[in-house]
Z-matrix of the N, CA and C atoms (Angstrom, degrees):
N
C 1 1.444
C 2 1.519 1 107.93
N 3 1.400 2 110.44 1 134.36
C 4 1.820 3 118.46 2 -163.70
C 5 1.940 4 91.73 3 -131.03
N 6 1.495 5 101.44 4 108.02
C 7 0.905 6 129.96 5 -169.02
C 8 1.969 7 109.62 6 -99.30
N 9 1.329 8 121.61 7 114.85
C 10 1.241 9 131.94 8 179.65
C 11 1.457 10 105.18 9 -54.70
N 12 1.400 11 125.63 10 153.35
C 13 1.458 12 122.87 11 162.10
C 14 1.556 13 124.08 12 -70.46
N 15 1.392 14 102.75 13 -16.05
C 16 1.568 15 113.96 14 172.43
C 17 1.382 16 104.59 15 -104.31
N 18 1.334 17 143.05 16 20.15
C 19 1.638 18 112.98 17 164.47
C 20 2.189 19 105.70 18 -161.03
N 21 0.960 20 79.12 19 160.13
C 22 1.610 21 103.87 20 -175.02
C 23 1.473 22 114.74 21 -97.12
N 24 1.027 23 119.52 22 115.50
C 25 1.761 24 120.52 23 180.00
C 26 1.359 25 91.83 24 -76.97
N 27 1.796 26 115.73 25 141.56
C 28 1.121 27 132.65 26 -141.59
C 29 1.939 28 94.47 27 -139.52
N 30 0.959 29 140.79 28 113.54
C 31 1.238 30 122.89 29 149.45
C 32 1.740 31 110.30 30 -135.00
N 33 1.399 32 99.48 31 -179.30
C 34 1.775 33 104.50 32 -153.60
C 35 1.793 34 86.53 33 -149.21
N 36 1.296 35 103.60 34 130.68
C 37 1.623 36 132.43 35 -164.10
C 38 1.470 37 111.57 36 -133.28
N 39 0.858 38 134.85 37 79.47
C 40 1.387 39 134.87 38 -171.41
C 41 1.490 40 107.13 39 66.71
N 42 1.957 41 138.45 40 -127.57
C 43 0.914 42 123.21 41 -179.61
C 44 1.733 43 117.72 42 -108.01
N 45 1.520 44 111.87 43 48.89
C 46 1.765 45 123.59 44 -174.89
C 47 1.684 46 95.82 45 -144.98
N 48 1.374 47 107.29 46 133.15
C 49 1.420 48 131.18 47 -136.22
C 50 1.754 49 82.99 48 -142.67
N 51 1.464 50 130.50 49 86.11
C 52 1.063 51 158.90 50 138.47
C 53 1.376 52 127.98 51 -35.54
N 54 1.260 53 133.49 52 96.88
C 55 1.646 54 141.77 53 -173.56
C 56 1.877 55 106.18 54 -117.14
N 57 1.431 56 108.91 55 100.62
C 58 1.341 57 108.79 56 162.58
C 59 1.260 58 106.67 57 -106.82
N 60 1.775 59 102.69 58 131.33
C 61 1.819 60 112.93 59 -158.75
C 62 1.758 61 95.68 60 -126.39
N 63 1.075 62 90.63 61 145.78
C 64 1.738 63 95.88 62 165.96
C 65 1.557 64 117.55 63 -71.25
N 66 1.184 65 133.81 64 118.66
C 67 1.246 66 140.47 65 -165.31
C 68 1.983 67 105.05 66 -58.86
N 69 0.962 68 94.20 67 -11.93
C 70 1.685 69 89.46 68 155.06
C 71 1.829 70 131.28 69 -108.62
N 72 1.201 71 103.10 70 39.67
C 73 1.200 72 105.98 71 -176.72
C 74 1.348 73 138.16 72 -48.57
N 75 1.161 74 117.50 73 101.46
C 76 2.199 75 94.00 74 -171.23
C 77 1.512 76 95.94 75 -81.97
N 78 1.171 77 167.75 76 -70.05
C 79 1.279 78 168.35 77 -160.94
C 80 1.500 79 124.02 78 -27.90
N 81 1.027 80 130.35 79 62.16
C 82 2.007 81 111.26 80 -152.65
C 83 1.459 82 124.52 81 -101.95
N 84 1.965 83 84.93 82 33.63
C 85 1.562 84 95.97 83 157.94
C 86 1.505 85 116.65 84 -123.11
N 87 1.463 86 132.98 85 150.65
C 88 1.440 87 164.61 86 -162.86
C 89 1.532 88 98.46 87 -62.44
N 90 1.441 89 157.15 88 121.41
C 91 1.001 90 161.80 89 -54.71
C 92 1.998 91 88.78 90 172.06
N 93 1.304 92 115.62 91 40.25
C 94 1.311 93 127.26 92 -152.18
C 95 1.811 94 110.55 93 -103.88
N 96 1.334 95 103.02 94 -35.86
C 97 1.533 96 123.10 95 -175.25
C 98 1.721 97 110.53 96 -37.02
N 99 1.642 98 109.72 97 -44.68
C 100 1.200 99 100.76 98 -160.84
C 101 1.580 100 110.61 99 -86.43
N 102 1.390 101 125.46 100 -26.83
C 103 1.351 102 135.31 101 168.73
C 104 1.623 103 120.16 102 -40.18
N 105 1.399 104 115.04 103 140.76
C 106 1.506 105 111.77 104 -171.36
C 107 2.001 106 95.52 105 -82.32
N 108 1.173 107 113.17 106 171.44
C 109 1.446 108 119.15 107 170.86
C 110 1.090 109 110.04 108 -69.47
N 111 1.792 110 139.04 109 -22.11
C 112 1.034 111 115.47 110 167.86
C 113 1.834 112 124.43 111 -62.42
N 114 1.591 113 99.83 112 -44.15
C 115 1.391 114 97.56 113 173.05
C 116 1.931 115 123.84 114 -46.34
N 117 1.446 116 105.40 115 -49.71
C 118 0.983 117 126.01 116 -178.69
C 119 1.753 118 109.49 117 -55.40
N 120 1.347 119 113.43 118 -41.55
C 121 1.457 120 119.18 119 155.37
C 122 1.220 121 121.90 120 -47.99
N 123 1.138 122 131.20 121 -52.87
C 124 1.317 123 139.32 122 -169.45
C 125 1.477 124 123.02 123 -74.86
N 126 1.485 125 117.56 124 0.20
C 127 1.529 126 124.85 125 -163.52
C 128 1.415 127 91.05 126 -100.50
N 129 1.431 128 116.05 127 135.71
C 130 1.430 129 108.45 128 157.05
C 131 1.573 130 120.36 129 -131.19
N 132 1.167 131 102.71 130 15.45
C 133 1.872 132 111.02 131 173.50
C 134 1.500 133 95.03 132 -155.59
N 135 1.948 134 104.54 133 155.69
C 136 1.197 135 107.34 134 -149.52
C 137 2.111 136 78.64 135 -137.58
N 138 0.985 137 120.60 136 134.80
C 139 1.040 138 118.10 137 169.27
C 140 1.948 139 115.91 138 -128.65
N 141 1.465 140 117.09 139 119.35
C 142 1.577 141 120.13 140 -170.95
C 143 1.678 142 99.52 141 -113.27
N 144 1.327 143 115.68 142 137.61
C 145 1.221 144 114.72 143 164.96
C 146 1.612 145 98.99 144 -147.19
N 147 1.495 146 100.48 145 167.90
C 148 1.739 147 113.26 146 -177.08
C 149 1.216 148 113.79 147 -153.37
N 150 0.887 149 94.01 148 -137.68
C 151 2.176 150 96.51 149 -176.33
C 152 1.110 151 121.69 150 20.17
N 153 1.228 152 126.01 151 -171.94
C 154 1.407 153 151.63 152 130.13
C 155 1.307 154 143.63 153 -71.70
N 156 1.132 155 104.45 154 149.31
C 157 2.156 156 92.55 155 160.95
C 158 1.737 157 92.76 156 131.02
N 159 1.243 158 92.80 157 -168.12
C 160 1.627 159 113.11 158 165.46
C 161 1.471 160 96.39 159 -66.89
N 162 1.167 161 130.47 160 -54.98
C 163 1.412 162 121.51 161 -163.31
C 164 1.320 163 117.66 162 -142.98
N 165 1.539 164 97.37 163 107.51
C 166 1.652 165 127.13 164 -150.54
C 167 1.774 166 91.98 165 -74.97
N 168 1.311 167 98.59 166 140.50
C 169 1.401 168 103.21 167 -178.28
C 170 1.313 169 115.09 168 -116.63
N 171 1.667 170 135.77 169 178.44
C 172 1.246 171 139.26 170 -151.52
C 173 1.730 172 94.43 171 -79.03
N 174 1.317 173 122.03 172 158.31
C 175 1.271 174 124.35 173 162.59
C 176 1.237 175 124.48 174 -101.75
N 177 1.797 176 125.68 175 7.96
C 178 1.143 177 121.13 176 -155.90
C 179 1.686 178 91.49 177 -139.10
N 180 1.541 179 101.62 178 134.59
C 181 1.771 180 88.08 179 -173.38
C 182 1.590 181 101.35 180 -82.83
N 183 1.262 182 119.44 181 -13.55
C 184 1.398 183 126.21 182 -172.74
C 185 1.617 184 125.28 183 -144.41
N 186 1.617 185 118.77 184 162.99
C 187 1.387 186 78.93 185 -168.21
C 188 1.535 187 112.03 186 -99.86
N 189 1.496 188 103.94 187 161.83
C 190 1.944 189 112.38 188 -148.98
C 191 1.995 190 80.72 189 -75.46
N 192 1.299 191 80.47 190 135.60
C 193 1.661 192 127.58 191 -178.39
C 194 1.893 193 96.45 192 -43.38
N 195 1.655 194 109.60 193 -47.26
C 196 1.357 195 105.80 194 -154.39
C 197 2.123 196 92.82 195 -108.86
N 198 0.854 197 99.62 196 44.66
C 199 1.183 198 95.21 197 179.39
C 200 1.661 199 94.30 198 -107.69
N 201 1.019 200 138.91 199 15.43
C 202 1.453 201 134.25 200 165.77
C 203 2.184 202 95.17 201 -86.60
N 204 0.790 203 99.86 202 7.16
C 205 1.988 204 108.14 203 -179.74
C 206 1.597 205 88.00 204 -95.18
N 207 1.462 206 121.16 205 22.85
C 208 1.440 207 93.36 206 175.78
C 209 1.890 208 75.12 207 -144.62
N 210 1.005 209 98.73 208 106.14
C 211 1.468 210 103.83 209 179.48
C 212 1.615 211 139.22 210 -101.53
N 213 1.263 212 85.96 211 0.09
C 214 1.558 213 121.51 212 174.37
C 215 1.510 214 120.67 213 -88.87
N 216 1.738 215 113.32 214 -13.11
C 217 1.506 216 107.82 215 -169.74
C 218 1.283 217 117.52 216 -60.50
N 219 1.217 218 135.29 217 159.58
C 220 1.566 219 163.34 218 -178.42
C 221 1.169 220 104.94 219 -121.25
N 222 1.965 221 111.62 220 117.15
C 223 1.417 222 111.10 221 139.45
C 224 1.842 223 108.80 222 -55.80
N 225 1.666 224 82.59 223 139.62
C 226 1.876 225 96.37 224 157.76
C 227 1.508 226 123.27 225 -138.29
């Protein structure tokens, strides 16, 4: 898998909405725009990963601005 410097492969599994990002990301918002509100309803855990290594690190230095478009999340 050959990953752009601007974007995060995104998939959605029941209600957890999965972002694997290239640890150089310039973009540091969630890939969310095109989804209808029902999808966006239906998510309730959000999982981000990036880098490399033994132990893949966050891809986002902060957290993305439009991630309140997921209004359903759950602490767990």
């Amino acid at each position: 898998m050959s990953l752009s410097t601007q974007e995060c492969n995104r998939t959605i599994s029941g209600g957890e909405i999965t972002f694997i990002c290239p640890s150089s990301i310039a973009d540091q918002e969630l890939a969310l725009y095109d989804l209808t509100v029902d999808i966006l309803d239906n998510i309730t855990s959000i999982v981000a990963t990036g880098g490399s290594g033994a132990v893949p690190v966050g891809p986002f230095t902060s957290i993305p601005p439009n991630i309140c478009l997921l209004r359903n999340l759950q602490v767990r």
